[in-house]
C-alpha positions as CSV (number, residue, x, y, z in Angstrom):
1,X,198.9,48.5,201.0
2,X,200.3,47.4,197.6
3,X,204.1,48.6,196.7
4,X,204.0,47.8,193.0
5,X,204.5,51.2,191.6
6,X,208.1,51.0,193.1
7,X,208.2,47.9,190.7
8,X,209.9,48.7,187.1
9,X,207.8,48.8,184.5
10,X,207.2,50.4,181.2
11,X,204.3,52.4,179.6
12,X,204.0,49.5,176.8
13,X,203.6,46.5,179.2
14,X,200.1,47.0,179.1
15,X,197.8,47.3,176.2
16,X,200.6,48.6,173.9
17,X,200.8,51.8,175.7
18,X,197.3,52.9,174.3
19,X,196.0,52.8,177.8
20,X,197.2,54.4,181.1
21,X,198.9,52.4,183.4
22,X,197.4,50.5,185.9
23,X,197.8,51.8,189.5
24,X,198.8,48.0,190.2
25,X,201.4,45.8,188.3
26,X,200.8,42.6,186.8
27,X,202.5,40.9,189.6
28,X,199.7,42.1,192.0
29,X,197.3,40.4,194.0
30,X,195.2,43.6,193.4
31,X,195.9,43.9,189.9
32,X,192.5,42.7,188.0
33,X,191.7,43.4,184.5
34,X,188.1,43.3,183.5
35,X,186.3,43.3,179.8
36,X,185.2,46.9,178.7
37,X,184.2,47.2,174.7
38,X,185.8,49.5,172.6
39,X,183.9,51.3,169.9
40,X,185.4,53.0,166.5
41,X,183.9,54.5,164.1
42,X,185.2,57.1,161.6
43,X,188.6,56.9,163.3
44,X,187.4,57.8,166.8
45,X,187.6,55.4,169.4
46,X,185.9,55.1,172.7
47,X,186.2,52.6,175.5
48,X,183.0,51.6,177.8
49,X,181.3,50.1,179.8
50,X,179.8,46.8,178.2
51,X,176.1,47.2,179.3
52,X,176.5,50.9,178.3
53,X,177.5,50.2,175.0
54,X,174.9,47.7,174.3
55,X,172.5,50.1,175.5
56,X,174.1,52.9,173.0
57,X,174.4,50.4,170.0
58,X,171.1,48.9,170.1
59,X,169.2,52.4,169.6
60,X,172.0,53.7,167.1
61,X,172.1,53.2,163.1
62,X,175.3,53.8,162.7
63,X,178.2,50.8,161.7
64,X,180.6,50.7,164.6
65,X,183.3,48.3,164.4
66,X,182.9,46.5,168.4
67,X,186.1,44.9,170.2
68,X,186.7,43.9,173.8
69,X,189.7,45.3,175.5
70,X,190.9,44.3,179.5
71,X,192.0,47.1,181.6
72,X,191.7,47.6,185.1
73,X,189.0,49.5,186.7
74,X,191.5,52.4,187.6
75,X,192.9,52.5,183.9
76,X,189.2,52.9,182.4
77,X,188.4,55.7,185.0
78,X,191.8,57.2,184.2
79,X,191.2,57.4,180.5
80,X,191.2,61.3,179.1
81,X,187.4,60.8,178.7
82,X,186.9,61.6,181.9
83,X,189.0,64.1,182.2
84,X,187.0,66.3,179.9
85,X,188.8,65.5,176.7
């Protein structure tokens, strides 16, 4: 079992602090970041999956602007959207 949340670390190494922090630090052997696409659109923003958003774009007619962010797998399933927010 990893001990890297004992290691210091700040809310802004990652992503800026936009994100939640990974479970893992960057020093980690467990610590792998993946691509996930970020949409925006009017000012609201929402991260995920790639194939789900490729899926979701192709049948929409609306003008997103597309990115590619890297978070881990636990900070995409930590985001507030599935929390219920």
């Amino acid at each position: 079992m990893c001990n890297c949340m004992t290691w210091c670390r700040v809310p802004t190494d990652e992503n800026g602090g936009k994100y939640p922090m990974s479970e893992h630090a960057p020093g980690c052997e467990d610590f792998r970041k993946e691509p996930f696409t970020r949409l925006e659109y009017g000012g609201t923003v929402c991260v995920m999956e790639p194939g789900e958003a490729a899926a979701m774009l192709a049948e929409s007619d609306e003008q997103y602007t597309v990115s590619t962010v890297m978070l881990t797998r636990d900070q995409f399933e930590r985001m507030p959207e599935f929390n219920g927010f």
